[in-house]
Structure formats: structure tokens, C-alpha cells
C-alpha positions in Angstrom: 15.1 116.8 -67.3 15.8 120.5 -68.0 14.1 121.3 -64.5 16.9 119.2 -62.8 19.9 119.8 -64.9 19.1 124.0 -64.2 19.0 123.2 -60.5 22.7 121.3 -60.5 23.9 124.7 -62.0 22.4 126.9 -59.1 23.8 124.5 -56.6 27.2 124.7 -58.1 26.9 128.3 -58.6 26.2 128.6 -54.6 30.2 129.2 -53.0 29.3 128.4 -49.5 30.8 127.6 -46.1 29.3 126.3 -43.1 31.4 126.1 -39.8 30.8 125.2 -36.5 32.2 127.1 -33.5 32.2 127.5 -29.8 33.5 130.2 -27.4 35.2 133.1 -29.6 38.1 131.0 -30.6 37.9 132.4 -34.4 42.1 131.6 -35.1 40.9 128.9 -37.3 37.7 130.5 -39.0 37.6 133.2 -42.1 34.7 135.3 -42.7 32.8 135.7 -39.6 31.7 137.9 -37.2 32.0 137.0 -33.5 31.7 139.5 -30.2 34.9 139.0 -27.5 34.4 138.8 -23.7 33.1 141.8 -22.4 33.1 142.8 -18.1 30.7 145.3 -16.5 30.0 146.2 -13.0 27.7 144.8 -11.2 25.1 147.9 -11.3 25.8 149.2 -14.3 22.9 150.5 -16.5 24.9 149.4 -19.5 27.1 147.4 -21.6 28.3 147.7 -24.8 29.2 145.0 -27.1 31.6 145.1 -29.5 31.3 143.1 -32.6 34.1 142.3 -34.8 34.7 140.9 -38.3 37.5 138.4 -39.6 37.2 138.5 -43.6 39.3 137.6 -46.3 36.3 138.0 -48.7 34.9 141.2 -49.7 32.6 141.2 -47.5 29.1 143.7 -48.6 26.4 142.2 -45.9 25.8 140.0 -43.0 23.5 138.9 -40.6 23.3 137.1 -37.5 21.0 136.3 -34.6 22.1 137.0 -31.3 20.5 135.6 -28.3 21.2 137.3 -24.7 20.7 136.2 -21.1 18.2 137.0 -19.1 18.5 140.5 -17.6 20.6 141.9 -20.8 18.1 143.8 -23.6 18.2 145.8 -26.3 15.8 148.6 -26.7 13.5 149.2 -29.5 11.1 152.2 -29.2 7.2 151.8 -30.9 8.3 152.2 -34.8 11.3 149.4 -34.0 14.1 151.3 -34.4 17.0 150.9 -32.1 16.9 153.2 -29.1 20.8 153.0 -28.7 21.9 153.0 -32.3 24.9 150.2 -33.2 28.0 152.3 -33.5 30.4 151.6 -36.9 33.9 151.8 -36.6 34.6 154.0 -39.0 38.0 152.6 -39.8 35.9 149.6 -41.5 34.0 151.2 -43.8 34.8 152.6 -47.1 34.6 156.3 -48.0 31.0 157.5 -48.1 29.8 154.6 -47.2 26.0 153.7 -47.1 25.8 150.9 -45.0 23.2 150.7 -42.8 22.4 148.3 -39.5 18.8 146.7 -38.7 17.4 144.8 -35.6 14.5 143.0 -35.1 13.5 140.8 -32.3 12.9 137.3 -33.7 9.1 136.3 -31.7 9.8 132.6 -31.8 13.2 132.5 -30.1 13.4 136.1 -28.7 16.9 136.3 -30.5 17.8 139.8 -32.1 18.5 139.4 -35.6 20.7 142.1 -37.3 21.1 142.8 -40.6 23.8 144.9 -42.1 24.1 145.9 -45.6 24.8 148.6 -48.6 22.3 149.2 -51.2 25.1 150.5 -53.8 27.5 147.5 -53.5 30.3 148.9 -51.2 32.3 146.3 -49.1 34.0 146.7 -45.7 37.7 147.4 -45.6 40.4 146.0 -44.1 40.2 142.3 -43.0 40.3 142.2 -38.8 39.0 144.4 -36.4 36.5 146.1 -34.8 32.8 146.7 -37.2 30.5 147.8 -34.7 29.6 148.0 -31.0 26.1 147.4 -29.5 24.6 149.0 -26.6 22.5 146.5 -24.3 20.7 147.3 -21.1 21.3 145.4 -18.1 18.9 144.7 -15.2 20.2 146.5 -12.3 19.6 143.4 -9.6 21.9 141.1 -12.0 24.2 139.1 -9.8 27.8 138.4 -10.3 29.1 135.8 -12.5 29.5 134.8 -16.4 26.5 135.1 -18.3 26.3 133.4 -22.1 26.4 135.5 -25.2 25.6 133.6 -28.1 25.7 134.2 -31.8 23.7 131.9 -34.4 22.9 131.8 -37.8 25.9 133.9 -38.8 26.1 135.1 -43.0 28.3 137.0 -44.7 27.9 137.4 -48.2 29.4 139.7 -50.9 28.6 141.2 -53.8 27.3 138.6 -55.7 24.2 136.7 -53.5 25.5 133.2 -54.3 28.9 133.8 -52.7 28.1 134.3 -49.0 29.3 132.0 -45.5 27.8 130.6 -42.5 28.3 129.5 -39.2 26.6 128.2 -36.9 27.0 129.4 -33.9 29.6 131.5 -31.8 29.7 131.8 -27.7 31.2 134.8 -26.0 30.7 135.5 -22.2 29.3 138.7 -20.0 31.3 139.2 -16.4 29.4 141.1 -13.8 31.8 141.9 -11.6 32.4 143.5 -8.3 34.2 146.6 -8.5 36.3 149.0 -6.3 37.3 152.8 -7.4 40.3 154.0 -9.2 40.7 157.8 -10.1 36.9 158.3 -9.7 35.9 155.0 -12.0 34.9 151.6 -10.9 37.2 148.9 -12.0 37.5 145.0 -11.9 39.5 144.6 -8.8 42.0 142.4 -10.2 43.2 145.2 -12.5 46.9 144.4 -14.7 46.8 146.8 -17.3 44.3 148.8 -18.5 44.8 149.4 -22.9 42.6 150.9 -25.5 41.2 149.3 -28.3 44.4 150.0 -30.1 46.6 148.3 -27.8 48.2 150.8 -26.3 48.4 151.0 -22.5 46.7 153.7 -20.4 47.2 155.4 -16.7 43.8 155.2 -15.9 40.4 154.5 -17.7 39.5 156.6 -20.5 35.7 157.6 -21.2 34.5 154.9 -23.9 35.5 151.4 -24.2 38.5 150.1 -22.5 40.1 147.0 -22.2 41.0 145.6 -18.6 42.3 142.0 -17.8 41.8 141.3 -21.7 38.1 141.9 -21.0 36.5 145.1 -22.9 34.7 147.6 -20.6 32.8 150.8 -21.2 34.2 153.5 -19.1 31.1 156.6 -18.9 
């Protein structure tokens, strides 16, 4: 009897969501992380992803798998550490922050899993925007067309372990696109505006990520 009444408590001490999504229409989720649309030229080398988090928890930690089409890696070299390090955004993380971001490549599925966390309790700041950008390899014979991103098993948690929230799954898209040449720079050919990351709108591509017909591209 003591056996089950102590399990009752720990389920009722466990604060969790679970959610279902598709796409990366996140206007009617809180606490999750989800990556937008991103367009590259067709013969790029590269691609970066950008990953961003919508939290109105303190959020200390997360983790999600992320499975990508065929032709799209990401590089671990023999001790399984990321070639192309995941980039924070600064602007997310708190003064002297220690949070650090792990990959592993999940044998069963082939799915990356990342984990991000701090080992002295610090949580992110701010509640929307940008956390961190991933750098994936593309094959150079991929063709043109949308490609699937997807995003499973998402978790945040905070501080305290039993208060952490899940989705399921989240779908974002890759465009390989055809290009032509502005300035010196490929572009998507059906260019209206080209804006950084903080909205404001640019003459011409900057070196970095940029975003063009609402799609994020890396300009090197």
C-alpha cells in the first residue's frame, strides 16, 4: 500500500505537457524549440540551421532528436565531437553562462539527438528568439525542391527535473534552390527583400545568415 500511495505522489509531482505539432506553426505552443524554413543553393557545401526557443518557463535544458533528409549530415570527427560546433546566440544566455550543447547520432533511427544543459542551474533569458544555429553538410548532387526537417521527442525542463515539456514532433522544410548572382552572391531568384535576423532590411546580402523571401540563408 505504501509502494502505491509513494508512486501517486511522484506522478503528481511530474508538471508535464505533451503536444502535438506539424510544420513550424508554434503561435499556439509554449515551451518548445522548433527550427524555421531555411533556403540554400543548389551546390552549396552548407547550410545552417537555426534553432529557436518559445518559453515562458525558465527554461535550464532540452533535448530533441532531429532527423534529416538524405543528402543533409552533420559531422562528427572520431572522439564524437561536432566538427562544426552549434553556435549560441548570445543574446539568450545569461551572464557567464555554462551551458554546453551535445550531439550524438541515435544508431537505431540515425536521428541526431542534442542535448543542451548547465551544470550550475542557470536558465536561458528572454522568452522568443533565436538559441542556436547548426551547421549541416549538404551533398553537392542534391536536386532542387523541399526536403523535410523534422524534430521529435522535444523536452524542455527547468530547474527542478519533474517540471519539464514535450512534444512530439515539429516539421520544418530545406529549399534547394536555383540561384542567379546579385553583387557577387548567389540569391533565390525570386528575391523581395532581403532583412537580417533583426528585421531590419538590407541593400544586399550580408556575410552570415540572412533572411530572403521569409526563408533564412547563409550568405559566406
Amino acid at each position: 500500500m505504501k509502494k502505491t500511495v509513494s508512486l501517486i505522489l511522484m506522478l503528481c509531482m511530474v508538471q508535464a505537457l505533451t503536444l502535438r505539432a506539424q510544420d513550424t506553426d508554434v503561435s499556439g505552443i509554449d515551451n518548445v524549440v522548433y527550427i524555421t524554413p531555411v533556403s540554400v543553393d543548389q551546390g552549396a557545401a552548407k547550410v545552417s540551421l537555426p534553432v529557436y526557443m518559445k518559453n515562458t518557463a525558465e527554461i535550464r535544458g532540452l533535448q530533441f532528436d532531429l532527423y534529416l533528409p538524405e543528402g543533409v549530415t552533420i559531422g562528427f570527427n572520431k572522439k564524437g565531437k561536432f566538427v562544426d560546433e552549434p553556435v549560441f546566440n548570445d543574446d539568450r544566455l545569461p551572464e557567464d553562462d555554462e551551458h554546453t550543447i551535445q550531439g550524438s547520432i541515435q544508431q537505431e533511427t540515425g536521428a541526431v539527438r542534442f542535448l543542451i544543459n548547465s551544470q550550475y542551474e542557470e536558465t536561458f533569458t528572454e522568452n522568443e528568439g533565436l538559441l542556436f544555429t547548426i551547421t549541416a553538410r549538404l551533398d553537392s548532387e542534391m536536386e532542387e525542391g523541399d526536403y523535410p526537417i523534422i524534430m521529435k521527442s522535444i523536452k524542455l525542463s527547468e530547474n527542478d527535473i519533474n517540471k519539464y515539456y514535450t512534444t512530439d514532433s515539429i516539421k520544418s522544410t530545406l529549399t534547394v534552390t536555383s540561384t542567379t548572382v546579385v553583387n557577387g552572391i548567389s540569391v533565390n531568384k525570386s528575391v523581395n527583400g532581403i532583412f537580417n535576423l533583426g528585421g531590419q532590411q538590407l541593400n544586399e546580402l550580408q556575410k552570415g545568415l540572412n533572411i530572403v523571401d521569409d526563408k533564412i540563408i547563409l550568405a559566406q
